[in-house]
C-alpha positions in Angstrom: -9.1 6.7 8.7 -7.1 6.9 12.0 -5.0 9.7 13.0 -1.8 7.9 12.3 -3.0 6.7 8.5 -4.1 10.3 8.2 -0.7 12.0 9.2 1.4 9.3 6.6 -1.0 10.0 4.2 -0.7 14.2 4.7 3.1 13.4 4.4 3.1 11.8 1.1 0.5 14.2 -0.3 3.3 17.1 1.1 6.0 15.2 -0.5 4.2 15.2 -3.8 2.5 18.9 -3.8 6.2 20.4 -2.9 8.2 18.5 -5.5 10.3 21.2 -7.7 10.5 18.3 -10.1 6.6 17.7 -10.8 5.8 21.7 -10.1 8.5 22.5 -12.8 6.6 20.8 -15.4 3.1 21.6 -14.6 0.3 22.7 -11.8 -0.7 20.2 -9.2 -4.4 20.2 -9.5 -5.5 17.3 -7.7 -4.1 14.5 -5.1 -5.4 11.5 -4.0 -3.7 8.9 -2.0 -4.6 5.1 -1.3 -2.5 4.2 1.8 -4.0 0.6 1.7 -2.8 -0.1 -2.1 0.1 1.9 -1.6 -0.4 4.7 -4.5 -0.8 8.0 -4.8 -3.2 9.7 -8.2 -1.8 12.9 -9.1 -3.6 15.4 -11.6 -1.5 18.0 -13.1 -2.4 20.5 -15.3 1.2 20.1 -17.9 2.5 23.8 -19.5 0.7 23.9 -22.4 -1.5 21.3 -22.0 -5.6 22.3 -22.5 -6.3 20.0 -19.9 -4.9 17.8 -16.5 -2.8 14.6 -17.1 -3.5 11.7 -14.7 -0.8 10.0 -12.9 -0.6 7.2 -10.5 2.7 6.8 -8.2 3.4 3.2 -6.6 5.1 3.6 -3.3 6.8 1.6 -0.1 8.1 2.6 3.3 12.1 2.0 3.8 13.5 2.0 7.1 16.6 3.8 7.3 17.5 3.3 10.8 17.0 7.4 11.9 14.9 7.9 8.7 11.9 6.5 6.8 11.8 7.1 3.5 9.1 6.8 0.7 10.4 5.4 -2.4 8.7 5.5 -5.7 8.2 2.0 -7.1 6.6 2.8 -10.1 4.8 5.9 -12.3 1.9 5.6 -14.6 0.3 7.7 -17.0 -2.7 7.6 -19.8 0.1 8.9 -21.8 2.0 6.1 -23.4 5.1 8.4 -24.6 5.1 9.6 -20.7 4.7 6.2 -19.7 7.9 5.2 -21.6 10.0 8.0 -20.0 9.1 7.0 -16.3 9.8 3.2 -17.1 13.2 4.2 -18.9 14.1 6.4 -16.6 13.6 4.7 -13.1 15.1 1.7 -14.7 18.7 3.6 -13.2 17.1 5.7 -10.3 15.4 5.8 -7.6 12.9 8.4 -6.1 13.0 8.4 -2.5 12.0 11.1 0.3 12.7 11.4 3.5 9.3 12.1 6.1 10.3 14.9 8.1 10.6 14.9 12.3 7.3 12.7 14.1 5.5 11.4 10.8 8.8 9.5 9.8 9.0 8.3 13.1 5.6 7.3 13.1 5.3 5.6 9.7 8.4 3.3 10.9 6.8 2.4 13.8 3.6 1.4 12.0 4.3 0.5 9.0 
């Protein structure tokens, strides 16, 4: 991977391991992210769970002329009930983050 790919792809995993929203709900065990597909697996360990729940996050690049932001495109889960509250819910929202400083920068230029 080359040393721009690898920086976007640190960013994202940042985004997602610093989230009060996700960390609220459970413990980020595990973070995988496919730049070229343009999704990111999450596994996190729910309160009260007995074991992880898998998630995969769909995501795009937005230029915002000063800014890039990631946006969230879509959330799946193995759980259909969980499924059903991420289509529902980003049905009227949108999950977007702006990349901090030179990675923002960067991922505009590139991608």
């Amino acid at each position: 991977m080359s040393l721009i790919g690898n920086m976007r792809d640190k960013a994202i995993e940042a985004i997602i391991r610093r989230n009060e929203f996700v960390r609220r709900f459970g413990d980020i065990q595990n973070v995988s992210i496919n730049s070229e597909q343009g999704y990111a697996d999450v596994s996190i360990l729910l309160h009260g769970e007995p074991q992880p729940t898998s998630f995969r996050g769909y995501y795009c690049f937005n230029d915002m002329g000063k800014d890039t932001e990631v946006v969230v495109t879509s959330i799946s889960c193995g759980k259909q009930w969980i499924d059903e509250i991420f289509t529902y819910w980003l049905e009227n929202h949108t999950l977007s983050y702006t990349l901090p400083g030179l990675t923002g920068g960067i991922a505009k230029f590139f991608f």
